[in-house]
C-alpha positions, 0 to 999 in steps of 0.5 A: 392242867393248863399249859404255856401255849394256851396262856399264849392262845388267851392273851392273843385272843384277848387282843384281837378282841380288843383291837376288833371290838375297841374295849378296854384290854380288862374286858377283852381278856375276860372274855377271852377266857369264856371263849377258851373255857367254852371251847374246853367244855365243848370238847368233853359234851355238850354245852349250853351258851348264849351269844348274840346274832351278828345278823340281828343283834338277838340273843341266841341260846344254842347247845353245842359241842366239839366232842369228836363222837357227838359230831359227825365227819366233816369233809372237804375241810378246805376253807381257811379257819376265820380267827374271829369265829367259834365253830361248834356242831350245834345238836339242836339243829343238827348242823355246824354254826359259829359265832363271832367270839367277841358276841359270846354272853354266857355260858351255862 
């Protein structure tokens, strides 16, 4: 069941994106929604998505979760979280990556 705090944490991302990127509200509140939703199934296994580099601009296919027995310990966590960014533990590479959240094209 959804709650009141992650409508809030939506419409927030949803401006972000939209003052970042420039995009219509429309656009940057349905990609809100692919963050959250993404962010939600990585928590219970592992997820197939696409984003795109923002290095290259190539689209990059990735399988990654935030399931807590997937992932391993992380310490000296002492950098302060970029609002902008995705992190997930990518179990291809075997390593943390993230993403920019407004480069997000697909979930699977």
């Amino acid at each position: 069941m959804m709650k009141r705090t992650d409508l809030s944490t939506i419409m927030r991302t949803a401006w972000q994106i939209c003052h970042t990127t420039g995009e219509a509200f429309a656009e940057c509140l349905h990609k809100a929604w692919q963050v959250f939703k993404l962010k939600l199934k990585m928590h219970a296994g592992i997820v197939q998505f696409f984003y795109l580099k923002s290095s290259t601009g190539e689209l990059r296919q990735a399988f990654g979760t935030l399931k807590e027995d997937l992932c391993p310990e992380t310490k000296g966590a002492d950098r302060k979280p970029n609002k902008h960014l995705v992190t997930y533990y990518d179990t291809v590479a075997e390593d943390w990556r993230s993403f920019r959240m407004f480069n997000l094209v697909k979930v699977i």
